[in-house]
C-alpha positions in Angstrom: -21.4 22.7 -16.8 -22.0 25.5 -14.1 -25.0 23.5 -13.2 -22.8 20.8 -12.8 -20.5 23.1 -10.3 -22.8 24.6 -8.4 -24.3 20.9 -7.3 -20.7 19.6 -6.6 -20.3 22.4 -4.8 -23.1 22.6 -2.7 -21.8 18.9 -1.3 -20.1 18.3 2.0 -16.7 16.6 1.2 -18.4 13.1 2.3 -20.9 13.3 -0.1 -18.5 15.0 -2.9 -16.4 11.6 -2.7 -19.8 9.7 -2.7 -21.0 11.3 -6.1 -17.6 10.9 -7.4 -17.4 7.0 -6.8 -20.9 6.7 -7.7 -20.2 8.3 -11.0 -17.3 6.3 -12.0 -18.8 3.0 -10.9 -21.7 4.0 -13.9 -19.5 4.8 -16.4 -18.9 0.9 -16.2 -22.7 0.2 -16.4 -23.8 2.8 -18.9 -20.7 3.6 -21.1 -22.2 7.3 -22.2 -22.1 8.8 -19.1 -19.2 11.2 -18.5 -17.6 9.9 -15.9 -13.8 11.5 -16.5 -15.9 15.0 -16.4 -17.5 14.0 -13.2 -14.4 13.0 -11.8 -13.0 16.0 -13.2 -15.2 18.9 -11.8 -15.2 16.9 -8.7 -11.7 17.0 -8.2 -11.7 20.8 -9.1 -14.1 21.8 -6.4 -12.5 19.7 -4.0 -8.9 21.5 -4.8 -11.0 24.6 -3.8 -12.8 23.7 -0.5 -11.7 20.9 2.0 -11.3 18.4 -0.3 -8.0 16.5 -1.2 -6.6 14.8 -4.3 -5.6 11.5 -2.5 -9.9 11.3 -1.3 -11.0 11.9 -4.8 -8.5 9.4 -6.3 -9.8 6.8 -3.9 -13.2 7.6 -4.4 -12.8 7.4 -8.1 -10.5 4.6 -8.1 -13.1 1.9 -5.7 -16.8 3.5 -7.8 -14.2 2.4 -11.0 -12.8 -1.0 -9.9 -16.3 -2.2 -8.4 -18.0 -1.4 -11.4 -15.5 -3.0 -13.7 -15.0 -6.1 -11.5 -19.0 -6.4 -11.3 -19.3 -6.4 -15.1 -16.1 -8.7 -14.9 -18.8 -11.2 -12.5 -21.5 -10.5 -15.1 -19.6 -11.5 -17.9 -18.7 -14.6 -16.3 -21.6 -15.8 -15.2 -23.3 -15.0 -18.9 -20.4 -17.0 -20.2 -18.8 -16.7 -23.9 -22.2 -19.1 -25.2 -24.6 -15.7 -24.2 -22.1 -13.6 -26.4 -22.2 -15.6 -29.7 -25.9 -16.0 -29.1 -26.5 -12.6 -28.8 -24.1 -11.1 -30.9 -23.1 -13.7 -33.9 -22.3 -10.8 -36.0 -19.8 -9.4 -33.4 -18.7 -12.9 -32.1 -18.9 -16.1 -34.4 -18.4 -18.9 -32.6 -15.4 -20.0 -34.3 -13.1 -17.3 -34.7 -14.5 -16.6 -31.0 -13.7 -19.6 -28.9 -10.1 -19.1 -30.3 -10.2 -15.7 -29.0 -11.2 -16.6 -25.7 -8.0 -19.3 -25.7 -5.7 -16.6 -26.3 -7.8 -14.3 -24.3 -6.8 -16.6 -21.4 -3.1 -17.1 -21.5 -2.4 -13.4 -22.9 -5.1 -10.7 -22.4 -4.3 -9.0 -19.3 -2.5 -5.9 -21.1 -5.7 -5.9 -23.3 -7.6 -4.7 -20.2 -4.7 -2.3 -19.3 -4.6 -0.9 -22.8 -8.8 -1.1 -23.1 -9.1 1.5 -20.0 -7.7 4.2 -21.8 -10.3 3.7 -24.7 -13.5 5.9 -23.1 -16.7 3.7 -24.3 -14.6 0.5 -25.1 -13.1 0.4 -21.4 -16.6 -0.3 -19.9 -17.3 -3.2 -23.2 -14.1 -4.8 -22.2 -14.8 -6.2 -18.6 -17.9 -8.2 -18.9 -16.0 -9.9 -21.9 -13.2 -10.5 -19.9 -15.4 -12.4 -17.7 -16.8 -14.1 -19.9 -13.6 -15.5 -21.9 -12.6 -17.0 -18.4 -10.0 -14.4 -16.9 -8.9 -14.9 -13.2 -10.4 -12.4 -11.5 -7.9 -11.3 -9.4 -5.1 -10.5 -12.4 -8.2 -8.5 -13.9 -8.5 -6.5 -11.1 -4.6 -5.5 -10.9 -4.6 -5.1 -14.2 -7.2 -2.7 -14.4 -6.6 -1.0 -11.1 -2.9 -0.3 -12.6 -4.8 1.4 -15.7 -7.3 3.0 -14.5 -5.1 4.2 -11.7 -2.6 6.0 -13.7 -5.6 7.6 -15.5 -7.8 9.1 -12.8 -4.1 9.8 -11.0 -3.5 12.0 -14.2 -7.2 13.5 -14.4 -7.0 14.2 -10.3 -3.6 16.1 -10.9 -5.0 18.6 -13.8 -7.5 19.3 -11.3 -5.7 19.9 -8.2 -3.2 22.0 -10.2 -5.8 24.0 -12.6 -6.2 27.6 -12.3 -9.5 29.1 -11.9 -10.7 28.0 -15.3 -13.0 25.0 -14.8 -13.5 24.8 -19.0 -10.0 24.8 -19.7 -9.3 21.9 -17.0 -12.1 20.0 -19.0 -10.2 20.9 -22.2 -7.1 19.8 -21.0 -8.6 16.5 -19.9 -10.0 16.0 -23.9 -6.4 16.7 -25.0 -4.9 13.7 -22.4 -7.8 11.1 -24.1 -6.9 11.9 -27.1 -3.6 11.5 -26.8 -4.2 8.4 -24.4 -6.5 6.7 -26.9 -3.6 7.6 -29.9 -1.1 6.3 -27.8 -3.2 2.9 -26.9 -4.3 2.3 -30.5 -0.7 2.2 -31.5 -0.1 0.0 -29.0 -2.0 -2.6 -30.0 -1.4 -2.1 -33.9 2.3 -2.6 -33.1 1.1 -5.7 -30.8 -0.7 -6.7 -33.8 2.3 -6.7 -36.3 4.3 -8.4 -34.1 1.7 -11.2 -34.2 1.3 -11.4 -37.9 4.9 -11.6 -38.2 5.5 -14.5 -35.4 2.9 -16.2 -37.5 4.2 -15.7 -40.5 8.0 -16.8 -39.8 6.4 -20.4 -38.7 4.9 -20.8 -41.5 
C-alpha cells in the first residue's frame, strides 16, 4: 500500500484525477481490480495536497459511468442470444428470455442495488444491455448508485486522520455493511414476489 501512496503522491492533481477515473472505469472491465481502494488512497492524498473532494468525486464518478455504460453498449450489441450460448448453465434460454421480460419493465433498481455488490456491479451492466434496457434510465440509475457510493468513500477520505490503513478499513466496514444492506433488499423484494404470485394463484 505505501507503494501505492508514494505513486499517488508523486502525481500533479491533473494526473491524480486521471489515475482515479482510469481506475474506476477498469473496475467495470476487469472486476478484480480494486478500484474503491484506488479511489480511496486517491482521495486521501488529495485531502492532503491540492486536491479536492468534489475533483475526485467527478473523476471517479465519469471513469465509473463510462465504463459501466460501455459494458451496458457491449451487452447490447452481444444481445441476450450470445449469453445463453455462452453460458447455458448460467442462462437457459427459457427461464432467461422471461428474465429479460421482466428485466425490461422492472430492473432499474436491480442496477441501483447491483452497484453496491463489488464484483457483481461490473457483471450487471453488459447484461443490462443485453436484456434490452434503455440506456439512458441505466445511466441514472447507476449514476444515482454509484454516486452515493464513491460520495461516501470520498468523504472517509477527506475526513480521515493521518491513518491511510484505517481509512481503507473503514471503507471494508461500509461494503460490508453496503452489500448486507443490498442483499436484504432484494430478499425482501423477493418475498414480496413469491407472495404476489402466490395470492393469484
Amino acid at each position: 500500500m505505501l507503494a501505492w501512496l508514494d505513486w499517488l503522491a508523486g502525481l500533479p492533481a491533473p494526473l491524480l484525477y486521471g489515475a482515479i477515473a482510469i481506475a474506476a472505469f477498469a473496475e467495470n472491465v476487469f472486476p478484480p481490480l480494486p478500484a474503491d481502494t484506488v479511489v480511496a488512497l486517491g482521495a486521501f492524498v488529495a485531502a492532503r495536497s491540492a486536491g479536492s473532494a468534489i475533483g475526485v468525486w467527478t473523476a471517479t464518478m465519469l471513469g465509473n459511468l463510462i465504463g459501466a455504460m460501455s459494458m451496458f453498449a457491449l451487452g447490447r450489441r452481444l444481445g441476450i442470444g450470445w449469453f445463453t450460448t455462452r453460458y447455458p448453465k448460467v442462462f437457459p434460454v427459457e427461464a432467461t428470455t422471461r428474465l429479460a421480460k421482466r428485466f425490461r419493465d422492472r430492473g432499474l433498481p436491480v442496477l441501483v442495488v447491483s452497484r453496491f455488490l463489488p464484483g457483481v456491479r461490473a457483471v450487471v451492466p453488459p447484461v443490462a444491455g443485453a436484456m434490452g434496457l434503455q440506456p439512458v434510465p441505466a445511466a441514472l440509475a447507476m449514476s444515482l448508485a454509484s454516486g452515493a457510493w464513491y460520495g461516501m468513500v470520498c468523504w472517509l477520505a477527506f475526513t480521515a486522520g493521518a491513518n491511510a490503513d484505517q481509512l481503507l478499513e473503514r471503507i471494508a466496514a461500509q461494503q460490508r455493511l453496503a452489500a448486507i444492506v443490498a442483499l436484504g433488499a432484494v430478499a425482501i423484494a423477493a418475498i414480496v414476489l413469491v407472495a404476489r404470485r402466490r395470492g393469484r394463484t
